[in-house]
PLY file of the C-alpha trace (Angstrom):
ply
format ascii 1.0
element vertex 79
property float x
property float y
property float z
element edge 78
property int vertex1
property int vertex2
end_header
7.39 -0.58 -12.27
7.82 2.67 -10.50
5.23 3.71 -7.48
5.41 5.93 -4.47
3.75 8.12 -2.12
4.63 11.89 -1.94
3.10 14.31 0.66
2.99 18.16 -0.09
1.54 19.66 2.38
-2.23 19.27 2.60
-2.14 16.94 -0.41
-0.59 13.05 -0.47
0.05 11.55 -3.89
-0.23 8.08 -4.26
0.93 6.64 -7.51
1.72 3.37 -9.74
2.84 3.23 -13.07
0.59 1.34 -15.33
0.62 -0.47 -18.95
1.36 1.39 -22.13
2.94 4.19 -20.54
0.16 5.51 -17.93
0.23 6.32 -14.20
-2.86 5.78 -11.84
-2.39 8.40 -8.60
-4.75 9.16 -6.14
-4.33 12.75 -4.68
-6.02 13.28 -1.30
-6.43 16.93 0.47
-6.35 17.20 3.51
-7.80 20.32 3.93
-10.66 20.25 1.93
-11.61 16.18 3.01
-11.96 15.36 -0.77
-9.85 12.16 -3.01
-9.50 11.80 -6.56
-8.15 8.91 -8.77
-6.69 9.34 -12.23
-5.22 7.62 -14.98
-3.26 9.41 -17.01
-0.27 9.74 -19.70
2.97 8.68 -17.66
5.23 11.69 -19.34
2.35 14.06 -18.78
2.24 12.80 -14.49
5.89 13.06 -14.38
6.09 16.37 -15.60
3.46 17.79 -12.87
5.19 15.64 -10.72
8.61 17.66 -11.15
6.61 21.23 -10.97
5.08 20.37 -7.45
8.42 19.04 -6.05
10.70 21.88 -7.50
10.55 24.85 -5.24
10.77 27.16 -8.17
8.89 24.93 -10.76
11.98 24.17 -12.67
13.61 22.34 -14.73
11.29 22.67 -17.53
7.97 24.29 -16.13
7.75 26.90 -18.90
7.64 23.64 -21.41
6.09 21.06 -19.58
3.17 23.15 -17.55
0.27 22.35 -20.11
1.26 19.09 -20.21
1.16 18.80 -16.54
-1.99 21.41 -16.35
-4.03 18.88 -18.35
-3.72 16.31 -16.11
-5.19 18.31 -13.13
-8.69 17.34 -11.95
-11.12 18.72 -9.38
-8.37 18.41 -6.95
-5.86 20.88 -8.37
-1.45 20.12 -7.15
0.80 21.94 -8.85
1.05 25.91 -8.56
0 1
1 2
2 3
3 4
4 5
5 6
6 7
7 8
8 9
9 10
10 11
11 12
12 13
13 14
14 15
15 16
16 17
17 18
18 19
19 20
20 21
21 22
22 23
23 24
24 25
25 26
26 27
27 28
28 29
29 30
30 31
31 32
32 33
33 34
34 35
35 36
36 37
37 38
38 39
39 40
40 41
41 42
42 43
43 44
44 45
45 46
46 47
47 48
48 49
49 50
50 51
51 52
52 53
53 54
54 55
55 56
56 57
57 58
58 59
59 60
60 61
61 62
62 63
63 64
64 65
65 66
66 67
67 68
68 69
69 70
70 71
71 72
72 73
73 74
74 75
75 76
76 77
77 78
């Protein structure tokens, strides 16, 4: 099982990996007050995952950014 918490800034990212190959996170931001949970497609978190963390949206972002775009809710994380 893989889980974690990752703060960027206003938001926090609380995630656990699932069955079958989904992750539930919870995103919070803290600017705006609001919290969403999600369960979606592990690949598909992983790959938004790696666009928020990487500075310059590498390794893949030109690849993976629909991927990670569908995921996105009200509460949007990645650039």
């Amino acid at each position: 099982m893989i889980a974690g918490t990752i703060i960027l800034e206003d938001f926090t990212i609380s995630f656990s990996e699932g069955e079958e190959g989904t992750v539930t996170f919870t995103v919070t931001d803290a600017h705006a007050g609001k919290t969403e949970t999600k369960n979606v497609s592990a690949p598909k978190f992983f790959k938004a995952l790696a666009i928020a963390v990487h500075m310059d949206g590498m390794p893949d972002y030109r690849d993976d950014y629909l991927d990670a775009e569908s995921i996105m809710g009200d509460i949007r994380w990645i650039p």
